[in-house]
N, CA, C and O atoms as a printed pandas DataFrame, in Angstrom:
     atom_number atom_name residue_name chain_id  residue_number  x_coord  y_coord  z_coord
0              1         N          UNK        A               1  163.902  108.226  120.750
1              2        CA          UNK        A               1  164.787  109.364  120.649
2              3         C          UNK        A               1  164.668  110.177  121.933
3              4         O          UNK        A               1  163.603  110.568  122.409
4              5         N          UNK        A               2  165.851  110.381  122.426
5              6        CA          UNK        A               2  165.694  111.438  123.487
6              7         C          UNK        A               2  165.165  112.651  123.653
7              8         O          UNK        A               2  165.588  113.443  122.811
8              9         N          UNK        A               3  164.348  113.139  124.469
9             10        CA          UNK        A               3  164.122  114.786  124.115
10            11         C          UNK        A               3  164.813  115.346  123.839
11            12         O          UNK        A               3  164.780  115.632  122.642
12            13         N          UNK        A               4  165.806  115.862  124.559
13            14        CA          UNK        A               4  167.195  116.779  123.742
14            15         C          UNK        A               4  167.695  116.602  122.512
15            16         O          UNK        A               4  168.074  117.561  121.839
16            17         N          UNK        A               5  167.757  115.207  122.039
17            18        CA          UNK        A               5  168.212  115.503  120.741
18            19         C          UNK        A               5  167.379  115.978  119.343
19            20         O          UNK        A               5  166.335  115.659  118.774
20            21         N          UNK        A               6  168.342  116.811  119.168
21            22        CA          UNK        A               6  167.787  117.594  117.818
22            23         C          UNK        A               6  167.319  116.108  116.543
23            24         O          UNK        A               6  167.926  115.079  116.247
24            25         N          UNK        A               7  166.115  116.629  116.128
25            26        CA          UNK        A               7  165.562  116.009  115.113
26            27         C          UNK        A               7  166.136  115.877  113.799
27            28         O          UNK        A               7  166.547  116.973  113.418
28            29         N          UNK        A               8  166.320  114.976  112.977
29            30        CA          UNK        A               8  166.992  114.321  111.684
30            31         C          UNK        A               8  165.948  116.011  111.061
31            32         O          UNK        A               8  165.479  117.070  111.477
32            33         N          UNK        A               9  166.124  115.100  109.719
33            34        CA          UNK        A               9  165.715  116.382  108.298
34            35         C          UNK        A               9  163.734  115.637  108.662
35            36         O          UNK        A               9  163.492  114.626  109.320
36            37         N          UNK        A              10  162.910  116.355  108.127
37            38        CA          UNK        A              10  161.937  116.249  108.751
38            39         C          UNK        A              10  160.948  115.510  106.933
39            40         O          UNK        A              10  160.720  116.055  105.853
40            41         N          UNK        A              11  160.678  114.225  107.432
41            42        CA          UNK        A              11  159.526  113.982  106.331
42            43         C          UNK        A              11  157.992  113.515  106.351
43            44         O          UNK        A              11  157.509  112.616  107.040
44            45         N          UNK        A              12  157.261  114.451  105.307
45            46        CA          UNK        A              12  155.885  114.403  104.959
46            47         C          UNK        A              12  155.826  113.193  104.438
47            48         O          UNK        A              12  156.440  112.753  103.466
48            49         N          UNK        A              13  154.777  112.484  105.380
49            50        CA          UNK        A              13  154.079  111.029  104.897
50            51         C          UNK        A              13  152.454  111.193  104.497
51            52         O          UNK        A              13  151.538  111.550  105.238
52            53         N          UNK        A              14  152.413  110.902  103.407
53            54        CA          UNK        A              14  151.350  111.082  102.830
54            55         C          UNK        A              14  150.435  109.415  102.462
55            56         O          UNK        A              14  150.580  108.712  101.461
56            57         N          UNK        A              15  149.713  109.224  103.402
57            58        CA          UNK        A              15  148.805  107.328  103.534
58            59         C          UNK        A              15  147.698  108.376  104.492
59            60         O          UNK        A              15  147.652  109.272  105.335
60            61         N          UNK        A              16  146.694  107.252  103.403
61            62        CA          UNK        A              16  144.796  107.280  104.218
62            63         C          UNK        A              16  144.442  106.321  104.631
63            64         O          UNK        A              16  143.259  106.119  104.908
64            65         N          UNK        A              17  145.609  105.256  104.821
65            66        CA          UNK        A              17  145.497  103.996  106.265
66            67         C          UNK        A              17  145.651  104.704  107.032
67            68         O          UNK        A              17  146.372  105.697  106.924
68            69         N          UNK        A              18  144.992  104.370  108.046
69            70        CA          UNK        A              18  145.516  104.844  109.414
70            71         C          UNK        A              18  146.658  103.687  109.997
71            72         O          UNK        A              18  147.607  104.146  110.633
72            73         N          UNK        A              19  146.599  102.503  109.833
73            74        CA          UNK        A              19  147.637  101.469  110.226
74            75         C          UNK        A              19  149.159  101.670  109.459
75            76         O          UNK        A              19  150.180  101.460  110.113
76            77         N          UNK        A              20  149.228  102.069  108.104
77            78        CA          UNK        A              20  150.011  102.015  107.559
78            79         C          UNK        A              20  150.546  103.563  108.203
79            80         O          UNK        A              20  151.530  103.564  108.942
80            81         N          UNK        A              21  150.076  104.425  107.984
81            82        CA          UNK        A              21  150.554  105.676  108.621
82            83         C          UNK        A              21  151.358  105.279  109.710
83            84         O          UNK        A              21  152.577  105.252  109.538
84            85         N          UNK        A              22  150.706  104.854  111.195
85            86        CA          UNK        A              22  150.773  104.886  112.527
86            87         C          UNK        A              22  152.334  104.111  112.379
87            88         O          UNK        A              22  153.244  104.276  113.192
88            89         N          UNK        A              23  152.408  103.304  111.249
89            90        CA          UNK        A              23  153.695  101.945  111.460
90            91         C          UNK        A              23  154.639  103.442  110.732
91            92         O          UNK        A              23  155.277  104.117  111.540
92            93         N          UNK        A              24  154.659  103.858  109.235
93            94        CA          UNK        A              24  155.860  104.391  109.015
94            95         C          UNK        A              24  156.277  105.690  109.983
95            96         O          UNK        A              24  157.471  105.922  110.169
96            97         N          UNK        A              25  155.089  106.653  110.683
97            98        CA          UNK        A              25  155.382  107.291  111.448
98            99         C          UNK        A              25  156.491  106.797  113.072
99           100         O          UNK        A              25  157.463  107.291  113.645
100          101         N          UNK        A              26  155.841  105.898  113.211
101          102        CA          UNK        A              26  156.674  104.972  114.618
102          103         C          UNK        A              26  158.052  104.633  114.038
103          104         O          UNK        A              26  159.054  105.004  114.649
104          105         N          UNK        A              27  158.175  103.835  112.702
105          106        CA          UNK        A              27  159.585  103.708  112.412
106          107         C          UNK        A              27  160.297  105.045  111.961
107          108         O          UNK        A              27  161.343  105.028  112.611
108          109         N          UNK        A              28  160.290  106.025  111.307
109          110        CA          UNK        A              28  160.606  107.664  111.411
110          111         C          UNK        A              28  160.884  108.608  112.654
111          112         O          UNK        A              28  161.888  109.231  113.000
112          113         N          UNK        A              29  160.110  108.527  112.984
113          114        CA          UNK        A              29  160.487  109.419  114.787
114          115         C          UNK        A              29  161.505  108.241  115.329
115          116         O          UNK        A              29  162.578  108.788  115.584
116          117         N          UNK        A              30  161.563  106.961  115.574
117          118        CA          UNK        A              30  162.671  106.520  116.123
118          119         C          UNK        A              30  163.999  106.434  115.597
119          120         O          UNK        A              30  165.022  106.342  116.275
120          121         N          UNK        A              31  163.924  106.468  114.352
121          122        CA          UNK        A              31  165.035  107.122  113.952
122          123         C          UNK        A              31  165.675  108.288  113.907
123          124         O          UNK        A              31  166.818  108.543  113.528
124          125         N          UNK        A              32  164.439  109.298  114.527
125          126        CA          UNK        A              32  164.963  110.493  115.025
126          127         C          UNK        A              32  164.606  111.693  113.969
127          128         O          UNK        A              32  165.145  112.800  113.979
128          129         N          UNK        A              33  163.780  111.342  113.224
129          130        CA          UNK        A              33  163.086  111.967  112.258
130          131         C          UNK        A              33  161.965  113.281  112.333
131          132         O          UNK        A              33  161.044  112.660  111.803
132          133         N          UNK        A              34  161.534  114.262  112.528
133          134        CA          UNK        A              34  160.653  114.917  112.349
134          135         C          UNK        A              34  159.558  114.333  111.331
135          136         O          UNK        A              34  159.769  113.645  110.332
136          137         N          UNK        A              35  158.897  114.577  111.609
137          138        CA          UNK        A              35  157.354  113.733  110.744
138          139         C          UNK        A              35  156.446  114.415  110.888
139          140         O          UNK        A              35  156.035  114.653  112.023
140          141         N          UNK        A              36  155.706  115.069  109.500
141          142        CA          UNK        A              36  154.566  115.544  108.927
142          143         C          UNK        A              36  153.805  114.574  108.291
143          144         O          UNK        A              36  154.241  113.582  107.708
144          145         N          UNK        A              37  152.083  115.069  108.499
145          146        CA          UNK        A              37  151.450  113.554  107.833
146          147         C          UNK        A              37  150.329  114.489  106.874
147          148         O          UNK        A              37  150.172  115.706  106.774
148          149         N          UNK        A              38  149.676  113.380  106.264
149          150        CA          UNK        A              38  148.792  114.274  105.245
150          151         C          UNK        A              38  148.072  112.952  104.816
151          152         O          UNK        A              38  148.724  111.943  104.551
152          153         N          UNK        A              39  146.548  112.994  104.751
153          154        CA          UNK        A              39  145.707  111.810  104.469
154          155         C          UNK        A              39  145.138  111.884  102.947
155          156         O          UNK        A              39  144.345  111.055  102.499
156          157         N          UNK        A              40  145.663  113.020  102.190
157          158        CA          UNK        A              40  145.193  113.087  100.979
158          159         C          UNK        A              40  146.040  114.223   99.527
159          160         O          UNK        A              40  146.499  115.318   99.849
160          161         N          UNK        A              41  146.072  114.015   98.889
161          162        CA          UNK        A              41  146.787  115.112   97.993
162          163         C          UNK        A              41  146.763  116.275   97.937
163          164         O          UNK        A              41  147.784  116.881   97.611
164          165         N          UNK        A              42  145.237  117.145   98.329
165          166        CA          UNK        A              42  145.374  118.345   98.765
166          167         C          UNK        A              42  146.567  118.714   99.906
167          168         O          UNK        A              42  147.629  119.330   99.814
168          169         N          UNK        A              43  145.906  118.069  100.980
169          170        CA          UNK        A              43  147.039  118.190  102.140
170          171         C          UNK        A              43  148.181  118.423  101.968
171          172         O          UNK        A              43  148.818  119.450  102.206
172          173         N          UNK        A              44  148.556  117.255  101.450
173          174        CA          UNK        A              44  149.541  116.933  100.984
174          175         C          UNK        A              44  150.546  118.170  100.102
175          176         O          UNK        A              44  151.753  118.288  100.311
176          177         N          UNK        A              45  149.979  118.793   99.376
177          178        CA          UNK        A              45  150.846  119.709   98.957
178          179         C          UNK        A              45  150.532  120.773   99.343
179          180         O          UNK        A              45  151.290  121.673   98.981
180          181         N          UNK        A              46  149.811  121.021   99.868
181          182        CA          UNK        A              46  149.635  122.415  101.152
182          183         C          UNK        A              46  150.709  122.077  102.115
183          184         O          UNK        A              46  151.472  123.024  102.306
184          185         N          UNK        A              47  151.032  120.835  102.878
185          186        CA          UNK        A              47  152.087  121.164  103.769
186          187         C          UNK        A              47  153.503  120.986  102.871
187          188         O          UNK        A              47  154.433  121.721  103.202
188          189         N          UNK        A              48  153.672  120.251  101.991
189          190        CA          UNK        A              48  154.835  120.318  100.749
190          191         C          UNK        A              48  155.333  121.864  100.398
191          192         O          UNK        A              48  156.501  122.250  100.358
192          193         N          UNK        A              49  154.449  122.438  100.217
193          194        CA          UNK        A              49  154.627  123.850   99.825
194          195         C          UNK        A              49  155.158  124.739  100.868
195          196         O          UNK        A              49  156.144  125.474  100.816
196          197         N          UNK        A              50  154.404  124.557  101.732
197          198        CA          UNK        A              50  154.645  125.433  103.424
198          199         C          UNK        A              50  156.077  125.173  103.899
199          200         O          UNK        A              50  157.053  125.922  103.845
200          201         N          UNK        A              51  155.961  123.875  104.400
201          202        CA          UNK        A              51  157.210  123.134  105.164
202          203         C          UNK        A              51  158.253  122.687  104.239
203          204         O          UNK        A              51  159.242  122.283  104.850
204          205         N          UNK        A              52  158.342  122.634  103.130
205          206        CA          UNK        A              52  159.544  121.812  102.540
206          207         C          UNK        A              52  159.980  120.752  103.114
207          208         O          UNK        A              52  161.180  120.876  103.360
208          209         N          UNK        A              53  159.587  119.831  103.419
209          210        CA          UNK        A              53  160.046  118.583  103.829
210          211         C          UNK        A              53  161.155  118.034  102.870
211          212         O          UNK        A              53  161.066  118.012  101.643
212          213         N          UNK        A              54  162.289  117.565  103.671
213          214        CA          UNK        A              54  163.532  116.832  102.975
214          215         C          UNK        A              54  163.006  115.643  102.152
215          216         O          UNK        A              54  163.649  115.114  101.245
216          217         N          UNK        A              55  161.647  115.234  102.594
217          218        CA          UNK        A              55  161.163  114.009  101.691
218          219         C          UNK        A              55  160.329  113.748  101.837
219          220         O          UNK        A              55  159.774  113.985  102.910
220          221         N          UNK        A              56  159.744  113.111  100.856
221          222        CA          UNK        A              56  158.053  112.941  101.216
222          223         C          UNK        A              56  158.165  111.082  100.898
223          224         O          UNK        A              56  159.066  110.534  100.263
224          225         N          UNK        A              57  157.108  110.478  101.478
225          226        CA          UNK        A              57  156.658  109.073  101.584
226          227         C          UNK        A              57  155.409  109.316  101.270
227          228         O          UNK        A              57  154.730  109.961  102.069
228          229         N          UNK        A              58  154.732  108.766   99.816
229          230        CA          UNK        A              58  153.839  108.990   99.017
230          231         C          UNK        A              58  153.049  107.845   98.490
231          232         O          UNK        A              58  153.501  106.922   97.812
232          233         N          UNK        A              59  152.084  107.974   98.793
233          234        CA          UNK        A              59  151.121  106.464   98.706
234          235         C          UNK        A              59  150.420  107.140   97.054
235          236         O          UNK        A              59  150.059  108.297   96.837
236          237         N          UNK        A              60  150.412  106.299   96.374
237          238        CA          UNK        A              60  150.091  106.404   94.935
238          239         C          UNK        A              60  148.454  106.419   95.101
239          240         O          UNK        A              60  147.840  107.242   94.421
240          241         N          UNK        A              61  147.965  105.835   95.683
241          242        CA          UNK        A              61  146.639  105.471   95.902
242          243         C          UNK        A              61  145.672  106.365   96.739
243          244         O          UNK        A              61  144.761  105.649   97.154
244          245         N          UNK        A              62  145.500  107.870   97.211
245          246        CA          UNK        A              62  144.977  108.413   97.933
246          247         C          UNK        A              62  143.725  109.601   97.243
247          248         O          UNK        A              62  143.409  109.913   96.094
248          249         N          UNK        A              63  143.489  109.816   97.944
249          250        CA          UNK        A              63  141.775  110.733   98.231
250          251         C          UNK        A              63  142.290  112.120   97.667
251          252         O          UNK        A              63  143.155  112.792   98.229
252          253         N          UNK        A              64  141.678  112.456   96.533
253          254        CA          UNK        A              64  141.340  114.189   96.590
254          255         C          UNK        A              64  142.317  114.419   94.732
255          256         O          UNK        A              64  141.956  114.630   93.574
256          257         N          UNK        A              65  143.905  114.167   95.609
257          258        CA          UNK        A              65  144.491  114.497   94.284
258          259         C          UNK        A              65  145.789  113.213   94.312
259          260         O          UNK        A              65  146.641  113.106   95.193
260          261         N          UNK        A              66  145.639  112.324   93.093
261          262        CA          UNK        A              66  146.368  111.013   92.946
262          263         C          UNK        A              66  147.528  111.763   93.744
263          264         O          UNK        A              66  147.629  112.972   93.953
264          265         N          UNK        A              67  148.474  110.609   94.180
265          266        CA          UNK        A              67  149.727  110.608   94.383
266          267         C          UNK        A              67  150.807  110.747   93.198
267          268         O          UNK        A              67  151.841  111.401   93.333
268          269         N          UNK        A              68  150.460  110.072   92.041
269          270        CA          UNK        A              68  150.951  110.844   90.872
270          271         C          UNK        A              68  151.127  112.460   90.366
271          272         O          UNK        A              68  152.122  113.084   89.997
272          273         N          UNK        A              69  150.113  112.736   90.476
273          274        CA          UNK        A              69  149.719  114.269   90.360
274          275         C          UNK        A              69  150.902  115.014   91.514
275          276         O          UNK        A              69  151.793  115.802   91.196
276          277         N          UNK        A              70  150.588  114.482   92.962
277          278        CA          UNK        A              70  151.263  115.103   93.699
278          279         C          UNK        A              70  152.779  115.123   93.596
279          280         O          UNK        A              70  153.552  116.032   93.903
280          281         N          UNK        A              71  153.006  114.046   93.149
281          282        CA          UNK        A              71  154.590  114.029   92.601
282          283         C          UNK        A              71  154.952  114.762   91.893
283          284         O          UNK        A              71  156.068  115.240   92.094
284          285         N          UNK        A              72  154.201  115.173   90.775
285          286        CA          UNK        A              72  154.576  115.469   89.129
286          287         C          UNK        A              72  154.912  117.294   90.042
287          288         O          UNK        A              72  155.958  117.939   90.109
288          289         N          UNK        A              73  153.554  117.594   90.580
289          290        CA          UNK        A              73  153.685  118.895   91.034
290          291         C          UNK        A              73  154.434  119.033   92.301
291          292         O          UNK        A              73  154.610  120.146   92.796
């Protein structure tokens, strides 16, 4: 994406891979995406709450508070 251009709607990815992160983050920003990350469910809805992200990418499987939980709330 070019510098000048303005960024898509911006989404919170929530993975405690670091590989899996690094890949959906790389495919997101080239599509021109703004991208927030979060390695665990706390995080995770601390920046949910703050930022409103247009969408979140939610790994069911993470540290602190399920990805279920984080959905429901």
């Amino acid at each position: 994406m070019p510098a000048h251009a303005p960024a898509k709607d911006t989404v919170l990815i929530v993975e405690d891979e670091p590989d899996v992160l690094d890949r959906l983050r790389l495919h997101l920003r080239k599509e021109g995406f703004a991208v927030l990350e979060a390695v665990d469910g706390v995080q995770a809805l601390k920046i949910a709450r703050a930022k409103l992200p247009a969408a979140i990418v939610l790994d069911l499987m993470i540290p602190e508070v399920r990805g279920e939980d984080v959905c429901r709330q």
